[in-house]
Structure formats: structure tokens, C-alpha cells
KOLDO-126230 format. One record per residue (C-alpha): residue in three letters; x, y, z. Coordinates in nm, 4 decimals. Each point is the difference from the previous one (the first is absolute). Last residue first. Layout:
# KOLDO-126230
+------+----------+----------+----------+
: rest :        X :        Y :        Z :
+------+----------+----------+----------+
:  ala :        X :        Y :        Z :
...
+------+----------+----------+----------+
# end
This chain:
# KOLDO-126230
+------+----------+----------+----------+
: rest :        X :        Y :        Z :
+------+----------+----------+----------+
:  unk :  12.1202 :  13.2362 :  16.1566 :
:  unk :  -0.3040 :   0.2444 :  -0.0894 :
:  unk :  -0.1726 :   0.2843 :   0.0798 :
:  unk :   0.1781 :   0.0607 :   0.3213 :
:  unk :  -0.0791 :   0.2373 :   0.2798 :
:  unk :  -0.1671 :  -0.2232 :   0.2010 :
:  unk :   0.2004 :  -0.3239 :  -0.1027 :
:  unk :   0.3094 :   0.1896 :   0.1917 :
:  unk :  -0.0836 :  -0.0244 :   0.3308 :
:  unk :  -0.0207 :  -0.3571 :  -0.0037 :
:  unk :   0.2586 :  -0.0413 :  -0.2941 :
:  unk :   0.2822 :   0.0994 :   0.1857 :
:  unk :   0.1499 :   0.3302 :  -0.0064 :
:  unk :   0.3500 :  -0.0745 :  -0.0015 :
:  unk :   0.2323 :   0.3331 :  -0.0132 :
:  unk :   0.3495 :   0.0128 :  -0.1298 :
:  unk :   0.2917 :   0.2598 :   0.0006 :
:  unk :   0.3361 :  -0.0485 :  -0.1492 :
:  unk :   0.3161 :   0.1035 :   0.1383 :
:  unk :   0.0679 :   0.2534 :   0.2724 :
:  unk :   0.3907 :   0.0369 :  -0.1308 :
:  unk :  -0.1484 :   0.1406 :  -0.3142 :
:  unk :  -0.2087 :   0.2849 :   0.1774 :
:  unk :  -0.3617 :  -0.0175 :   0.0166 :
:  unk :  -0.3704 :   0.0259 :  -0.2266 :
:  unk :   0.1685 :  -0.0826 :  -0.3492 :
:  unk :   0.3615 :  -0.0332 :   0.0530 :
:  unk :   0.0014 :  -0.3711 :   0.0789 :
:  unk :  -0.3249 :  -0.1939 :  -0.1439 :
:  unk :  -0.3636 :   0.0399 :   0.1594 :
:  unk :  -0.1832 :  -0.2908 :  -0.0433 :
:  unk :  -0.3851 :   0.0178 :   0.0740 :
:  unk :  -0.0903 :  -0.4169 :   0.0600 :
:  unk :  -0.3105 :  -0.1053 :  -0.0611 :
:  unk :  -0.1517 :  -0.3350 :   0.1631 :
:  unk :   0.1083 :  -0.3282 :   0.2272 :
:  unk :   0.0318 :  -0.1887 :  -0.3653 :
:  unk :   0.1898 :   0.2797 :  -0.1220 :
:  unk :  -0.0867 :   0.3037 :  -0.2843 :
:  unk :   0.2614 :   0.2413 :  -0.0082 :
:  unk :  -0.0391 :   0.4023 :  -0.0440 :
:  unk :   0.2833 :   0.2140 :  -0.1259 :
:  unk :  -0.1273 :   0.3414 :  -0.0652 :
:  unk :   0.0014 :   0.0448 :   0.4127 :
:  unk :  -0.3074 :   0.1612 :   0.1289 :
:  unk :   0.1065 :   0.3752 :   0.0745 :
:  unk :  -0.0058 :   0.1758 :   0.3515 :
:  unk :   0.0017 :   0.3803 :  -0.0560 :
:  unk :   0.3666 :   0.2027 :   0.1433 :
:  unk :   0.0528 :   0.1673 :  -0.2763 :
:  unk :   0.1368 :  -0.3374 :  -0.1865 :
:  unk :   0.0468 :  -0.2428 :   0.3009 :
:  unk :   0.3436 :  -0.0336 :   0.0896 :
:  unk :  -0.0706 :  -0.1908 :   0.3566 :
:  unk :   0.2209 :   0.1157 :   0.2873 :
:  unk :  -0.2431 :  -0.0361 :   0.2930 :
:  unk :  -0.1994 :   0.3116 :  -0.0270 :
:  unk :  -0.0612 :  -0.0956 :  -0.4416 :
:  unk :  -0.3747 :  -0.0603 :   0.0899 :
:  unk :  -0.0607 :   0.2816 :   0.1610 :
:  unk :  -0.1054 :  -0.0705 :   0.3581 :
:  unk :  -0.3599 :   0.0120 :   0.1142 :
:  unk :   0.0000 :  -0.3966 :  -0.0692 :
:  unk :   0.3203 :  -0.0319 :   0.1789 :
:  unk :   0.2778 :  -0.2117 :  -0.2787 :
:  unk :   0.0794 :  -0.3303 :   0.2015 :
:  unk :   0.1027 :  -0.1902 :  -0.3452 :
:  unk :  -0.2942 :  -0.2725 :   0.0141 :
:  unk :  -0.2279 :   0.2448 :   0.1489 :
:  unk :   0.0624 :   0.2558 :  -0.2179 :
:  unk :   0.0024 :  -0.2422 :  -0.3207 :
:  unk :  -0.3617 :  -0.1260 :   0.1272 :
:  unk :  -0.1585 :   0.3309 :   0.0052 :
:  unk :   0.1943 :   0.1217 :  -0.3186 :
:  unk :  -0.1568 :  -0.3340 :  -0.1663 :
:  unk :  -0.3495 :   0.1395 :   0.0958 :
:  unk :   0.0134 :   0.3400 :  -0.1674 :
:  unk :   0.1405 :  -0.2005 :  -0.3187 :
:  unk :  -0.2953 :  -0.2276 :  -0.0245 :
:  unk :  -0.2281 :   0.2919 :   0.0170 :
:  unk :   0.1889 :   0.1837 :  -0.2360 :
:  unk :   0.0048 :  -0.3165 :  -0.2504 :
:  unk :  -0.4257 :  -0.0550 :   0.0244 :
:  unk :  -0.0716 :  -0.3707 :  -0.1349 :
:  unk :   0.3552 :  -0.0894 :  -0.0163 :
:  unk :   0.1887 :  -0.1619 :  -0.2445 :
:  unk :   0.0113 :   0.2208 :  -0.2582 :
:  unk :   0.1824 :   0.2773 :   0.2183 :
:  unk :   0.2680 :  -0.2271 :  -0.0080 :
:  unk :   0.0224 :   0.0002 :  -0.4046 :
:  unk :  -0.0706 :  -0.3245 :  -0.1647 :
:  unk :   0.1824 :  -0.1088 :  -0.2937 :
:  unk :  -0.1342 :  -0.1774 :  -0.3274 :
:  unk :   0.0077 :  -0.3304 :  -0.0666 :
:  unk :  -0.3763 :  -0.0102 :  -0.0955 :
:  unk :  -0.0892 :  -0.2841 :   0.1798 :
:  unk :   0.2432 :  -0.0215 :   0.2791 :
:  unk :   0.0038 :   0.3415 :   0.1222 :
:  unk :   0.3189 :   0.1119 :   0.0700 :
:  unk :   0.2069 :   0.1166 :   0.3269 :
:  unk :   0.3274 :   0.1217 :  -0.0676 :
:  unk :   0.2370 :   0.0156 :   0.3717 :
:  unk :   0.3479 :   0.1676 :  -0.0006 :
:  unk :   0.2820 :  -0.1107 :   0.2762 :
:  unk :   0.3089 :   0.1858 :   0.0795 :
:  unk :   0.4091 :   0.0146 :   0.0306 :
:  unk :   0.1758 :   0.2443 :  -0.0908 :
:  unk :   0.3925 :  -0.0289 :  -0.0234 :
:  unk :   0.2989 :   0.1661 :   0.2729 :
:  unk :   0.2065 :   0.3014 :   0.0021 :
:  unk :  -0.0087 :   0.0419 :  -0.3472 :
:  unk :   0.0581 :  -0.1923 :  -0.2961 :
:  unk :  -0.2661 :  -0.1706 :  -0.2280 :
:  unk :  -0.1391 :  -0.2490 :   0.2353 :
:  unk :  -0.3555 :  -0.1312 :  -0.0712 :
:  unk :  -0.2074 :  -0.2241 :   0.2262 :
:  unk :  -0.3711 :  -0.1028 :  -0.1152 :
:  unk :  -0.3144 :  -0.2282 :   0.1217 :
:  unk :  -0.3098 :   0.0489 :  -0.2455 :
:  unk :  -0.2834 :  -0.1844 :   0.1473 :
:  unk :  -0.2875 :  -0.0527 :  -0.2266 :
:  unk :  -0.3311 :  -0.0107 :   0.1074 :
:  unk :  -0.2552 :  -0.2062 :  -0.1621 :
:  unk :  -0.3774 :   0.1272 :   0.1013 :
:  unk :  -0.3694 :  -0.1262 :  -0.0919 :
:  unk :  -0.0250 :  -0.3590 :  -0.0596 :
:  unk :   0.3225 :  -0.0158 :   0.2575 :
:  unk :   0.3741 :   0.0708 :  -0.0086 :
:  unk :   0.2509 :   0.0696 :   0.2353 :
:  unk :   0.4288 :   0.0371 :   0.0036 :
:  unk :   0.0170 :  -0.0383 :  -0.3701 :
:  unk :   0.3868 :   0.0385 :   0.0434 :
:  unk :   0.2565 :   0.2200 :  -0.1391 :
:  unk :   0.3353 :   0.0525 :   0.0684 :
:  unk :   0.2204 :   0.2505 :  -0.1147 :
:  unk :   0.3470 :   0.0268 :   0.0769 :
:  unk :   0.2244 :   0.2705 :  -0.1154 :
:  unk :   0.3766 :   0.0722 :   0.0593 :
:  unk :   0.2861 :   0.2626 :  -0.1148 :
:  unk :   0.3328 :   0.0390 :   0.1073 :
:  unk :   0.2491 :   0.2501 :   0.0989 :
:  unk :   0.3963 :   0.0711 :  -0.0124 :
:  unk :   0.0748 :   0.3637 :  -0.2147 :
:  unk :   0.2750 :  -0.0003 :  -0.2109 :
:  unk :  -0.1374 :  -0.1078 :  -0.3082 :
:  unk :  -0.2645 :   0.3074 :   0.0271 :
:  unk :  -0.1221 :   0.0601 :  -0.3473 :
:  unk :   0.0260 :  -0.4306 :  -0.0936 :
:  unk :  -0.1850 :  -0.0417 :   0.3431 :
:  unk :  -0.2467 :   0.2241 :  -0.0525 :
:  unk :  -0.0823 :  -0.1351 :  -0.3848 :
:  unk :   0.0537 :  -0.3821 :   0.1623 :
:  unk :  -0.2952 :   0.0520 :   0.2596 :
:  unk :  -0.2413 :   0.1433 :  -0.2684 :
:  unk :   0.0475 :  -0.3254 :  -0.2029 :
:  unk :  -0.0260 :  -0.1894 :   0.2818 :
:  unk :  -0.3513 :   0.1142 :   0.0815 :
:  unk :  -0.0594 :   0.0050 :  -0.3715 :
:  unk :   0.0587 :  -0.3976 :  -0.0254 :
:  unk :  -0.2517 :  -0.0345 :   0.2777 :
:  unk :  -0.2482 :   0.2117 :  -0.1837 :
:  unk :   0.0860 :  -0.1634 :  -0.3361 :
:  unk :  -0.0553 :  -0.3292 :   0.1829 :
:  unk :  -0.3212 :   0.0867 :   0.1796 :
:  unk :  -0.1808 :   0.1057 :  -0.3241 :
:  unk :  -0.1073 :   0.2763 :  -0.2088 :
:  unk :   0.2812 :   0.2309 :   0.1261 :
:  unk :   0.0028 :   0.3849 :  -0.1372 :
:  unk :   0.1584 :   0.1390 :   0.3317 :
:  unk :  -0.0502 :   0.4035 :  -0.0129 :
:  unk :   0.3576 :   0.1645 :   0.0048 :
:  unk :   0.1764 :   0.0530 :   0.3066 :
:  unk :  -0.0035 :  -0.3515 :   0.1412 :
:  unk :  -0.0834 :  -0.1383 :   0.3508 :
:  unk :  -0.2819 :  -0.2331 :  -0.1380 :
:  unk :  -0.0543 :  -0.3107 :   0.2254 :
:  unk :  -0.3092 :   0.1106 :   0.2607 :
:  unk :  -0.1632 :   0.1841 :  -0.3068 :
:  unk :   0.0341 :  -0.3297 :  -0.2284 :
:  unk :  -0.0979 :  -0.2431 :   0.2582 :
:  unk :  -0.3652 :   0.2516 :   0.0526 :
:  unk :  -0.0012 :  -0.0115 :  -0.4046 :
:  unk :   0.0390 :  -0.3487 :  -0.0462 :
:  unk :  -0.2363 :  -0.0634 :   0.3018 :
:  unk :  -0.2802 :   0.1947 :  -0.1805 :
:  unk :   0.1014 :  -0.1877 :  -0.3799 :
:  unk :  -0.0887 :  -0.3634 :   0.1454 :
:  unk :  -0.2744 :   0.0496 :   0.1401 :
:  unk :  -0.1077 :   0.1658 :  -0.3098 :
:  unk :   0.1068 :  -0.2383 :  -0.2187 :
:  unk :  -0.1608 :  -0.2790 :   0.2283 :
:  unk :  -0.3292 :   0.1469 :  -0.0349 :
:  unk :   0.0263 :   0.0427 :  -0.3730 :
:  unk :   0.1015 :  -0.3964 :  -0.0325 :
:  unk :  -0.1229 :  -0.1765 :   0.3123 :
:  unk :   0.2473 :  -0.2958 :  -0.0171 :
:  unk :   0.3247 :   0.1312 :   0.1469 :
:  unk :   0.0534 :   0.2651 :   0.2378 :
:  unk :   0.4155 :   0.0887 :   0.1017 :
:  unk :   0.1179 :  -0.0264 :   0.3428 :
:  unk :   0.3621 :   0.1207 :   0.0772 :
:  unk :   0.3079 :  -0.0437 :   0.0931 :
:  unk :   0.2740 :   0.2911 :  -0.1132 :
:  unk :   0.3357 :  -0.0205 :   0.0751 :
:  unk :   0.2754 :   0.2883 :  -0.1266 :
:  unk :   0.3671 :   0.0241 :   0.0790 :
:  unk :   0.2593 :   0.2094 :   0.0898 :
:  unk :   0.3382 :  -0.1827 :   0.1555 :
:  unk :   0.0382 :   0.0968 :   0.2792 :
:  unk :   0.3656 :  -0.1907 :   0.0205 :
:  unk :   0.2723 :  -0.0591 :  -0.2454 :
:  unk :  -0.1356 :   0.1255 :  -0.3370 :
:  unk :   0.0959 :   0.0745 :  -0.3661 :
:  unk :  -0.2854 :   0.1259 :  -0.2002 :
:  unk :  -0.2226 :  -0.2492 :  -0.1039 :
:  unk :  -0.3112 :   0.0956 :   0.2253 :
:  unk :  -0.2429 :  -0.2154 :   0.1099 :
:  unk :  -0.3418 :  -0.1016 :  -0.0946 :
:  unk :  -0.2834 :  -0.2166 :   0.0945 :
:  unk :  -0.3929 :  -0.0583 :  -0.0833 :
:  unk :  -0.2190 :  -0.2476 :   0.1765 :
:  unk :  -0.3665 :  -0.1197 :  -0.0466 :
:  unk :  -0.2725 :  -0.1087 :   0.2215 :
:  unk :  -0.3083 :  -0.1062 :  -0.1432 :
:  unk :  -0.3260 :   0.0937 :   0.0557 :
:  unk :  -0.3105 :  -0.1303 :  -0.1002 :
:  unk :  -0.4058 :   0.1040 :  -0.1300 :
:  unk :  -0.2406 :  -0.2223 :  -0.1560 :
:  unk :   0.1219 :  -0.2991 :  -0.1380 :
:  unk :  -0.3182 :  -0.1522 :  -0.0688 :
:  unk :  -0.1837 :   0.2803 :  -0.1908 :
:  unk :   0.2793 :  -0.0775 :  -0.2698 :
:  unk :  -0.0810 :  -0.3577 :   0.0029 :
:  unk :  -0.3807 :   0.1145 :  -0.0247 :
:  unk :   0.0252 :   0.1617 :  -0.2712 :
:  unk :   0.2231 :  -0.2241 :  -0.1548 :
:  unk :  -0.2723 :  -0.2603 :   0.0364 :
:  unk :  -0.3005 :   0.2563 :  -0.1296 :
:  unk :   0.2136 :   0.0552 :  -0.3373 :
:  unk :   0.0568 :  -0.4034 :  -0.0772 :
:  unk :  -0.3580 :  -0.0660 :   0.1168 :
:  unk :  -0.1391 :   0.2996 :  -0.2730 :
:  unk :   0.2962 :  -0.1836 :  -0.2780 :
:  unk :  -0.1342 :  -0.3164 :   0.0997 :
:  unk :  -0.3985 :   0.0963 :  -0.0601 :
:  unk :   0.1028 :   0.1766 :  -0.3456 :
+------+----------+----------+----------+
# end
């Protein structure tokens, strides 16, 4: 009776031990119809949670989803349960066009890299880094941010994060003017910004750095294509008054 209580009490604390880790994994594909040049293909890098059962799962099934949305260009709902049926479906759907149009010259790309790009007792962020080309006049490129908590493995919405979100948001427009010239009794999209009806918005994608948050604003959403990207550093001495935790 005492060895089998020791036995149970070591492999709790083995398991306790690990606590939670990433590993990085990759996933490839390319087509097998005949090709010379552009040829469409798929690569996806990315870190997967080990060691913290439930709160690994769920780490694990948020940036499944978010790789999934960025990847899926088909008609019909994508039923992948993994990264190679979703790479193998990106292909897939590339063949179907190509087999309807034979004639026509294009080709398809996607690279997704993922990083753990911050982590504390509190906070692991997850960078999601992505290009996709599936004809056009050129590919999209962009950057998506999850934030978890570490102990439940659940993810953290921005507002979360902050102890009063409007507040926080009333004094990122301050600094975003000033960082982009936009006059304070201007509205905010005077200088060519694409603002939806014309009301500042705290970018959805919001990065964690050792200098302090980054609001990421990816082509197309607040300016033209050709504009790029947008990003603001608020470092951690102005932030750590608005923030409940980092």
C-alpha cells in the first residue's frame, strides 16, 4: 500500500515537472501536376504545446483554427483535423482550378510561420507570420498575434488585458497621431488613413515585446496596400498603467 501511494505521488510530480513546452513542427506539400516554374506549394512552421494536457489542447486547437482561416481559399467548408490534411487541401483546391482552366498560367503559395515570440507566468504570445499567393496581382502578406493564459490555456481577448479597454484605446489614438502626424482636431482618417467611419480603432493584432505592446495593423485594414503595414510601440512605461497584466 505505502509503494503503490509513493509510486502515484512520484508520477505526480514527474508530470508536474514538465510543465508547459513548445515545439516547433513543419508540414509541406506540393502539387503533382506537371510543372516548370511557380510551382504551388504549401509550408507551414509552427509551435505546437506539449506536456500540459487540456491546456495544451487548447493552445493547440486556437492557432489551428487562426492557420486554418489564413490557409482555406475553398468553396466548400474545410473539414481538416490536422495541418497535413489542411496543407494537402490547399493543393487539392489548387489542382481542381487548374484541371477547369488548363490553359490558364498561375501558381499558388503559402507560408506560415509561427513563433512563441513572448512568454511569462502570466502571458505567451504567439506570433503567426503568413504570405499566401493564389493569383492576382500580387499575394498577402500579414502578421496575427494569440495571446493565452498559461494556466488554463485558454485565450485572452485584448480588452482582457487592460484594466479599463476604452481608456487604453483613447490614449493609443494620442500616441498613433503623433507618431503618424494626424492634427489632434483633425479626423483621424485627414491624412489618408482607412479608418472604418472615420473612429480610431485599437488594432485586433496586439504583440507583446520586451520594449512593450505593439498594435499591428496589417495591409488593407486601416490604408491602402501599397502603404503597407502599420505598427505602434507603446513601451512598457506608459503602458504598465493601463495594464493588468504582462
Amino acid at each position: 500500500m505505502k509503494y503503490t501511494l509513493f509510486s502515484l505521488l512520484l508520477l505526480m510530480c514527474m508530470s508536474c515537472s514538465k510543465g508547459l513546452d513548445f515545439e516547433n513542427q513543419s508540414f509541406e506539400k506540393s502539387t503533382n501536376l506537371d510543372c516548370t516554374e511557380n510551382c504551388p506549394s504549401i509550408k507551414i512552421d509552427i509551435p505546437v504545446a506539449k506536456n500540459a494536457g487540456t491546456i495544451s489542447d487548447s493552445i493547440n486547437n486556437n492557432v489551428f483554427t487562426t492557420v486554418k482561416s489564413i490557409v482555406d481559399f475553398g468553396d466548400k467548408p474545410n473539414h481538416s483535423k490536422n495541418y497535413n490534411e489542411l496543407a494537402q487541401s490547399f493543393i487539392q483546391n489548387y489542382e481542381k482550378i487548374k484541371r477547369d482552366f488548363p490553359r490558364d498560367h498561375f501558381g499558388w503559395e503559402a507560408k506560415i510561420e509561427g513563433e512563441v515570440k513572448y512568454k511569462s507566468e502570466n502571458i505567451i504570445n504567439i506570433t503567426i507570420n503568413h504570405y499566401t499567393f493564389t493569383g492576382g496581382a500580387h499575394g498577402y502578406a500579414g502578421l496575427r498575434s494569440l495571446i493565452f493564459d498559461p494556466k488554463t490555456g485558454k485565450k485572452i481577448p485584448n480588452e482582457k488585458l487592460f484594466k479599463n479597454w476604452n481608456l487604453f484605446k483613447v490614449f493609443a489614438e494620442t500616441k498613433f497621431r503623433q507618431k503618424y502626424k494626424i492634427p489632434k482636431d483633425q479626423p483621424i482618417n485627414s491624412t489618408g488613413m482607412f479608418f472604418e467611419n472615420d473612429v480610431f480603432q485599437a488594432a485586433q493584432n496586439l504583440f507583446f515585446t520586451n520594449e512593450g505592446i505593439v498594435l499591428h495593423y496589417n495591409p488593407y485594414e486601416i490604408a491602402a496596400y501599397v502603404d503597407g503595414s502599420r505598427a505602434l510601440l507603446i513601451k512598457y512605461e506608459e503602458a504598465n498603467d493601463y495594464l493588468i497584466t504582462k
